[in-house]
Each structure stands twice: as structure tokens, then as C-alpha cells.
N, C-alpha and C positions, 0 to 999 in steps of 0.2 A: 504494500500500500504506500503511495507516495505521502509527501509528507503534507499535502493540500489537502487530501482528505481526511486528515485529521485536526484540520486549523480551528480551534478554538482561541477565540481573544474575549476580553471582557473589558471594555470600554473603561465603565465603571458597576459602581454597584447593581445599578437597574439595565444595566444595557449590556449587552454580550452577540458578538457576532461568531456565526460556525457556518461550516461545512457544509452542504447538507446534500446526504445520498440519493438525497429522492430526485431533488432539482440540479444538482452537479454546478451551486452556487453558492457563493458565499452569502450568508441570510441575515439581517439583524433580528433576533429576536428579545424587543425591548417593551414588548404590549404584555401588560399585567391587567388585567380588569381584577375591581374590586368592586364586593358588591353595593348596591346604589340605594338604598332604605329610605322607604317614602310612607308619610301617614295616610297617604289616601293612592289607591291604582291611577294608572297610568291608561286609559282603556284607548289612544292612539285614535281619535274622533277624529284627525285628518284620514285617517284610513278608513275606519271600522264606524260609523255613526249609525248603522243598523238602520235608517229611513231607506237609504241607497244602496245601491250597488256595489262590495268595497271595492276602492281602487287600488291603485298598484301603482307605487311610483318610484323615480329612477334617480339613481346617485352616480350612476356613468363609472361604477366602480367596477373594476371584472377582475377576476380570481383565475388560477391557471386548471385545467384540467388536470388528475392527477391520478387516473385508474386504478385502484388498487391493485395489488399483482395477483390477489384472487377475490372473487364476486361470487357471493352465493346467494341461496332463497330460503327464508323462515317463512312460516308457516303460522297463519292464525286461526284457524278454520274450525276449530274445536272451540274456539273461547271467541276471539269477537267475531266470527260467521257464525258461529253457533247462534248469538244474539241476536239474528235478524229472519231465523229461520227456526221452523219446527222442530224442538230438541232431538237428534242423534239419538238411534238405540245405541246401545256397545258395540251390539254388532255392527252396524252402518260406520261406527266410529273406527272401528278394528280394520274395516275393507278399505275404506278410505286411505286410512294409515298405511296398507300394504300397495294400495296401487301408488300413494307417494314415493314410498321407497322405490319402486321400479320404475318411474319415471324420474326418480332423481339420477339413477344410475350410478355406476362404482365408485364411481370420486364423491358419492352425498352432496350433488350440488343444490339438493334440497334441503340444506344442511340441520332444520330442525323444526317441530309443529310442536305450539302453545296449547295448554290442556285446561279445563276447571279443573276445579277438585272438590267441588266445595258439596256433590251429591254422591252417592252411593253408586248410582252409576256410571258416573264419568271417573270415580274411580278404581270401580270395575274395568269400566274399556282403558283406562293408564297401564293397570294392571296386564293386560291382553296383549297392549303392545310392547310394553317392555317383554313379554314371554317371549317377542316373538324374536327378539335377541340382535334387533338393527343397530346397527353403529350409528346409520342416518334413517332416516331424522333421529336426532337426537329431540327425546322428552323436556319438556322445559312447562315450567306453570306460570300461572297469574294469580297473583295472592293480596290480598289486604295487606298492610302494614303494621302487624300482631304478631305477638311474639306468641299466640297460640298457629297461628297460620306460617312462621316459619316451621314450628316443631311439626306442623302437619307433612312442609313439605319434605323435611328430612328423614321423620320415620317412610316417606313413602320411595326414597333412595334419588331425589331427583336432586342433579347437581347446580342447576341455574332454573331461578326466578325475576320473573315479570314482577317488580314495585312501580305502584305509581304516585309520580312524584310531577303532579301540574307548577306547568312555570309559567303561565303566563299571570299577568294580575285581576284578569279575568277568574280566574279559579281559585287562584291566593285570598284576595281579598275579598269577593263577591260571593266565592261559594263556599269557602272556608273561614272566611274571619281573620284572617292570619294580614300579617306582614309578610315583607320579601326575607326577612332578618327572622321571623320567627317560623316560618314555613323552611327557610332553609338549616334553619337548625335542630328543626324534628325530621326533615328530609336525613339529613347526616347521621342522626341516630339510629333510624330508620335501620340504613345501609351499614349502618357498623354493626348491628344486631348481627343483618345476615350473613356479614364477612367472617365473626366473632363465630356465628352456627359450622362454617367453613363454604355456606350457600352463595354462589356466583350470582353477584344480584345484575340487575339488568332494567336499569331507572330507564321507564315509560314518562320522556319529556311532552308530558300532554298539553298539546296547542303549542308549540312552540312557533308556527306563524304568528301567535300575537303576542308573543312575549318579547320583551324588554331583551336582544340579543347579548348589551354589552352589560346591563344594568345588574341581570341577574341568569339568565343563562349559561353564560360562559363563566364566572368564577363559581359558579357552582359546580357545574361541570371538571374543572382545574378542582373543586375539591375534593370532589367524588373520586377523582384520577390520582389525588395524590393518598387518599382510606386506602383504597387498593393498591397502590404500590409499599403503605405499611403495613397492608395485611398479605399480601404476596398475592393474591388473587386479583386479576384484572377485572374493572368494574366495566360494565357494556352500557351505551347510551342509545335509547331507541328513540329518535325523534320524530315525533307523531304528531304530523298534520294534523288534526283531529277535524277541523272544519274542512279543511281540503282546500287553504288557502296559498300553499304554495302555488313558485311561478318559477318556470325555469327561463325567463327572458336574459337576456346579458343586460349586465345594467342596472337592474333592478336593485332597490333596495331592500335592504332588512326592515320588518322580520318574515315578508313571505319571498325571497329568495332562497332557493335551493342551493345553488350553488356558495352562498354566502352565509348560510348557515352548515353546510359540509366541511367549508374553509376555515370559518370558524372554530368550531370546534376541535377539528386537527391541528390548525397551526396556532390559535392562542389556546385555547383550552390543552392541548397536549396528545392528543387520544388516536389512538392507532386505529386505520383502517377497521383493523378485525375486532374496535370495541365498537364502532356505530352502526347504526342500521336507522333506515330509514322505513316509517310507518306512515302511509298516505291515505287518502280518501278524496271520494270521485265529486264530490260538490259540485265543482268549476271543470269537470269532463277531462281533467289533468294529472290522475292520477298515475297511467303509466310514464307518461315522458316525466315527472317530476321522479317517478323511482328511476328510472333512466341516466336522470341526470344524479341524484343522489350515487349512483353509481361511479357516475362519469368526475364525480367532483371529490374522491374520496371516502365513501361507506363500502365497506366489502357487501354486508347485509342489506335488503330490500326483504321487507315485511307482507305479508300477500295472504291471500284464503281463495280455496279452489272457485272457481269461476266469479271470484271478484264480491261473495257475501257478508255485508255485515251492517253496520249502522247505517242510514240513512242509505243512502247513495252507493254504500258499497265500499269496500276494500282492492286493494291492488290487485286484478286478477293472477293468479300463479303465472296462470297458463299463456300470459301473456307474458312474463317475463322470462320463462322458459325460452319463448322465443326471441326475444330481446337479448336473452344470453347469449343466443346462435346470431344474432344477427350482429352484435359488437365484439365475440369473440371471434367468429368466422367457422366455428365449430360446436356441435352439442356436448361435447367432453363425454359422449357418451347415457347420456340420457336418452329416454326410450319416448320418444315423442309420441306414435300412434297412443300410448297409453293415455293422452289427453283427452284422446276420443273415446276410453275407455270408460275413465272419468264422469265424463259428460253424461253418458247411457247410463252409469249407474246413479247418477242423482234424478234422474226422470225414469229411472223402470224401478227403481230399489225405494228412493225415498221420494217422489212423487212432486220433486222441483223444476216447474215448466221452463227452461231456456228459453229465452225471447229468441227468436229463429234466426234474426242478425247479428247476434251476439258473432264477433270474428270467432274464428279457429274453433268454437264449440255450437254455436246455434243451427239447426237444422238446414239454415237456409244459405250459410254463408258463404259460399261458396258452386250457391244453384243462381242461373241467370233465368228470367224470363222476355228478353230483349230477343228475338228471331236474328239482327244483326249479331249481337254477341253469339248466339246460339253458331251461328255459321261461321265465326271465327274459331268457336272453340272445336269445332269438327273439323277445321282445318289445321290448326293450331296451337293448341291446349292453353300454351304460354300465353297465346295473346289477350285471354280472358281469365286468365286465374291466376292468382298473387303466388305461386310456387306448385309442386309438384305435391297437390295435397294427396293424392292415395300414395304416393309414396310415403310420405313424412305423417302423414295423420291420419292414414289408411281411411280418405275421405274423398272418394273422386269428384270430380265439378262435376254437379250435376244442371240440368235442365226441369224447369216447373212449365206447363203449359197452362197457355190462357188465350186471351183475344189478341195477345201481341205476341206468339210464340212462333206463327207461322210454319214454312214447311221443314227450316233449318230446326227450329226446334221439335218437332215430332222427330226428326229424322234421327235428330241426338240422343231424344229420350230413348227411340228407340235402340240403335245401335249404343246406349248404354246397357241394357236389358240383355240386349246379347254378350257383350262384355261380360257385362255381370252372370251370366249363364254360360259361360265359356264357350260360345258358340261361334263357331270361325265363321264368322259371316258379317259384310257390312252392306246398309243397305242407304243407297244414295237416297239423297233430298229431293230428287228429280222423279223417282221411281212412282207407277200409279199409286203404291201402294199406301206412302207419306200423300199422294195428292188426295188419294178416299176419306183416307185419316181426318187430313184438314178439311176437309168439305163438313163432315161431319160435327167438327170441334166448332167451326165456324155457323155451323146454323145454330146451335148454344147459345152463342153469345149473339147471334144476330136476334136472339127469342129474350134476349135477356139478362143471359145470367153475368154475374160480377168475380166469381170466386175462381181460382186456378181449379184443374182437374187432379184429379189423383192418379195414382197407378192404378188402382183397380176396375175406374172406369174407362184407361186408356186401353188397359189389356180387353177390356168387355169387346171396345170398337173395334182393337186389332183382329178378335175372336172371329165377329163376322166380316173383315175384311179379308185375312189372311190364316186361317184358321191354322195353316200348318207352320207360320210361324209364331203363331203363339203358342202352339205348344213344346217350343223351345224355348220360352223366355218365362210360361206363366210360373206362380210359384208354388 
């Protein structure tokens, strides 16, 4: 190692400049935030006045990109999608658990799912899956801030807990009573309990879009980081959108920057890559690119529940970030993608949760055209109408819906999908009488009235008495 990478100077007392491996520059780091105690909150009425729309405004400040050298996905789906949805049997919770692991594939890039505990049967299905003896996901809970709710999590062998510790003064002062001074000093106790237990705690920075970044965020944070480095256990920071106010604009300011609160908290606050993770919500329709960018600015972790379930609006879908992952790594690291599609079928055949059918990469429909041009491109060329090789990657081929706009290209496709799908070496052109009977047919429907697409089983009815000896290659 040359003798530059090891440059440490210290100016003076408050100020020290080094090295630094990450950037391959010499850094000053001379920002201490201390924390900022007020008798009354701060509720940021230029932003947040609750009559309007909040805004978003810009301080032309931008922070560098800085990848972590590994990215992975936690898992909330048991504890805050569970909240938005009809409670989990064990069993539903155990299945779930096992198609995560196989979709996370051998490196655990699913690296871990949040659990209740707090019923007889959620710690029944805890129980189930640790039997079933995964490395990933690794088990992790959410707990109150009770020293009977640590003992609960340690007799049940889990090594890291969900605390939650709201920082905005939203929560501080309005919903608790507290000060910034007296909330962060039961927050510290909090987490020295659970370091003290030997419990990996893992502080749910709740709202931190509206919380005070320099005020009280960040020296909390810098305090929390320095309990854990006395107690040898690294302390995790989950910063959670809660409203879904993040914004990943360049420029923007704090406190709904993504990027400037990822920066933050690594380069003044202190905090490694693999302690932050980012927790979002769909509010403002921004939930995946702001885990994206949490990503892109510094969190190894992005926080998520299978197809996106949870309070309000919804949680970071997985399944989206799964392929976020493929798409900024350039690789799946091995992850079992079709199993997203696997996913999907068992929350609408097993636990009777309808996917809206646009839903990308998992709704019924996302990837079916009913446009007759697109329909004729995709018979010509697959790419030209579908965003990747979905039976490959998500064992989902493009399919075709017929209607009044489906025309001949599209019968032609449903059909020659059918066959496909029946392995039947035969393709049957857009030209043929048989697509023309088809559409004469389809077309007197709608010319009589009707509004709603056709199904498979009344196209197969038409195909019956058109071509009877090709439907019975295709029916089912």
C-alpha cells in the first residue's frame, strides 16, 4: 500500500483530513452535527402545510453516486404487508417463506423477511421456518421497545430486531409528547437494552422525509453508530419513508431527498453500506426508483413485501427490485426469476388476493396487448412489443386479449399461441380463411354491442365450429 493511502492529517481539533478508499481522494471530514432541542416541533409549513400538495424544493446540492459493492432485499411481508391484508395462516406464511428463499437464490440476495411475534400463530409459522434451516432469508422481528418484548425475542433465538424509533417532530412531539432531547434519550436506552441482550437492533427511522436531517437525524444516528461500536455489535439504520415523500430529483433538498439522506448518513453520520436500508412507500407513485436510488447513493439494503403490500399505498414491490437488481447489476447473481410468477398464482389460488391485471411483471394482463397493430408486430417480432423475453425469464409468454380492436393479427396470435402452448408444430397465418371466419364472427359481437374482451373459452367455442380439427389440438 502506498503511503497516500494511508494519509491521515488533522488540521486541528475539529477538523481532520484522510484518504479515502471509497472515493480514491483526499476528504475533509470536519461536519459534526449536534443535536438541535426545540420547545415546540419544527413541522416544515414551507413544505408540508397539509391544505396543498407538498412541494419539493431544491438547494442545487448533489452528492456522488457510490454503489455499495453488495445490494440486497429484506423482506416485510409478514409484518407490515401482513397489515394491509387478511392475516397469513402459518401455513400461507411457511410457503411464502420457501418460495422467497428460491427466488432469492444461493448468494441470499433476499437477504432477510420481518416477522410479528406478538400471536400464537405467527409464532408458530417463525417457528416453521426456522425448521426449515435457511441461511437466507435470514429471520428478523419487529418489536415494541420493552424489555419484556426483547426477552420474547431472544428466548425465540432471533439474532436482529426491528425498534422503532420516529425522528421526525411530527411523531416526537405530536404523537408522543417528547422533545428531540428527551425522545433521543429513551431512543438510546432503548438500543442499549438490546445490545446489552446481545440483540442486533435495527432502528426503524420512521418519517424521516420530515424530519429535521441535521437537527436530529444525523447525531442520533452518529450515536446509535458509536453504542455499537462499544458494544461490538453493529447497529442497522432503516430509513423509512413512511408517507412516501421521498424524491430522487438531483438537487433537491432535505428532508425528502434520497440521495441526501443516503449521503448523509454514511458520510457524516459514519454508517456502513451494510448498516442502512432503505424503507419506502408508494404515496407519490415513487416508491421503486427512490429504492433504486437508495441503492444507487449508498444502502446495501432496500426494504420491500411481495407484490408491493402494506399500509396505505403499499410497500416497495420485491418483485420489482428483483429486477432492478438484474437491471443495475447486469446479472441475476442467480436468482430464480420465473418463481415470481410462482409467487403471484399462489397469492390468488392459495390466499384469494386479486392482482390488479396491470400490475408489471405479476398482473394477468401485463404483458397481453389488445392493439391488432401491436398484435402483428408481436407475431413478427416478439421484441418489438414486449419489454424482455418474458417466458423465458418469468415463464410468462406475451400474450394477446381479443376485442373490437384485436383484428385479424390478433386472433391469429391468440391463436398460434394455443398451439404453442399445445406443442403443436403448426402456425397458422393472419391471412388464412380461417382467422378471416374467426373475425367475422368476433366482429358481429361487438357490432351487436358488446364492451368486454372475449375469453379463451369462447374463442375455442368459435374455433370448434370453424375449424373443428384444429381445435382439437389446442382445446384443453
Amino acid at each position: 500500500m502506498s503511503d497516500n493511502k494511508i494519509f491521515s492529517h488533522s488540521i486541528n481539533s475539529d477538523v481532520k483530513v484522510e484518504f479515502s478508499a471509497a472515493t480514491n481522494l483526499i476528504e475533509q471530514s470536519s461536519y459534526r452535527y449536534s443535536l438541535q432541542e426545540r420547545e415546540t416541533p419544527n413541522l416544515q409549513r414551507y413544505l408540508f402545510d397539509y391544505d396543498s400538495v407538498p412541494k419539493v424544493s431544491f438547494n442545487h446540492r448533489y452528492v456522488p453516486v457510490q454503489m455499495p459493492d453488495e445490494i440486497w432485499i429484506t423482506d416485510t411481508t409478514f409484518r407490515d404487508g401482513q397489515q394491509s391484508t387478511s392475516p397469513f395462516t402459518a401455513k400461507q406464511i411457511t410457503d411464502l417463506f420457501k418460495l422467497m428463499h428460491k427466488l432469492g437464490g444461493p448468494k441470499g440476495l433476499i437477504r432477510q423477511s420481518e416477522f410479528f411475534v406478538y400471536t400464537e400463530k405467527d409464532r408458530r409459522a417463525l417457528a416453521e421456518c426456522q425448521d426449515l434451516g435457511y441461511r437466507f432469508p435470514e429471520i428478523t422481528t419487529w418489536i415494541r421497545a420493552s424489555q419484556k418484548d426483547f426477552e420474547l425475542v431472544k428466548s425465540l433465538g432471533i439474532k436482529e430486531t426491528g425498534i422503532l424509533v420516529s425522528c421526525s417532530d411530527y411523531h416526537i412531539y405530536n404523537k408522543m409528547g417528547l422533545t428531540r432531547k428527551s425522545a433521543m434519550d429513551k431512543y438510546l436506552g432503548v438500543v442499549k437494552s438490546a445490545l446489552d441482550m446481545g440483540i442486533r437492533p435495527r432502528c426503524h427511522f420512521e418519517d424521516i422525509t420530515r424530519a429535521d436531517f441535521y437537527g436530529f437525524v444525523v447525531p442520533f444516528a452518529e450515536a446509535l453508530r458509536q453504542l455499537g461500536e462499544e458494544a461490538g455489535i453493529p447497529v442497522k439504520i432503516r430509513a423509512c419513508d413512511t408517507m412516501g415523500y421521498g424524491v430522487n430529483y438531483q438537487g433537491a433538498a432535505l428532508p425528502r431527498s434520497v440521495q441526501g439522506i443516503m449521503y448523509g448518513l454514511n458520510h457524516y453520520a459514519g454508517l456502513a453500506p451494510e448498516q442502512l436500508e432503505w424503507h419506502g412507500h408508494d404515496d407519490f407513485y415513487k416508491v421503486v426508483t427512490n429504492a433504486s436510488t437508495a441503492w444507487l447513493y449508498g444502502a446495501s439494503g432496500v426494504n420491500c413485501s411481495l407484490l408491493g403490500i402494506g399500509e396505505r399505498t403499499g410497500n416497495c414491490p420485491l418483485e420489482a427490485m428483483v429486477i432492478e437488481y438484474a437491471s443495475l447489476r447486469g446479472t441475476t447473481d442467480g436468482m430464480d426469476l420465473p418463481v415470481i410468477t410462482e409467487i403471484a398464482e399462489y397469492f390468488e389460488r392459495e390466499i384469494g388476493y386479486k392482482i390488479p391485471p396491470r400490475t408489471p411483471f405479476v398482473g394477468a394482463n401485463f404483458n397481453v396487448t389488445r392493439a391488432g397493430i401491436h398484435a402483428d408486430g408481436l407475431m413478427k417480432d416478439e421484441e418489438i412489443y414486449n419489454i424482455f423475453n418474458t417466458g423465458k425469464l418469468l415463464n410468462r409468454p406475451a400474450r394477446v386479449a381479443i376485442d373490437v380492436h384485436s383484428g385479424m393479427a390478433g386472433i391469429a396470435l391468440w391463436l398460434n399461441n394455443r398451439l404453442s402452448d399445445k406443442h403443436v408444430d403448426m402456425w397458422v397465418e393472419k391471412q388464412s380463411p380461417i382467422i378471416a371466419q374467426m373475425k367475422a364472427r368476433v366482429d358481429e359481437q361487438y357490432d351487436a354491442g358488446r364492451t368486454t374482451s372475449m375469453g379463451d373459452e369462447e374463442l375455442l367455442s368459435l374455433l370448434k365450429t370453424i375449424a373443428p380439427e384444429i381445435w382439437e389440438k389446442v382445446k384443453d
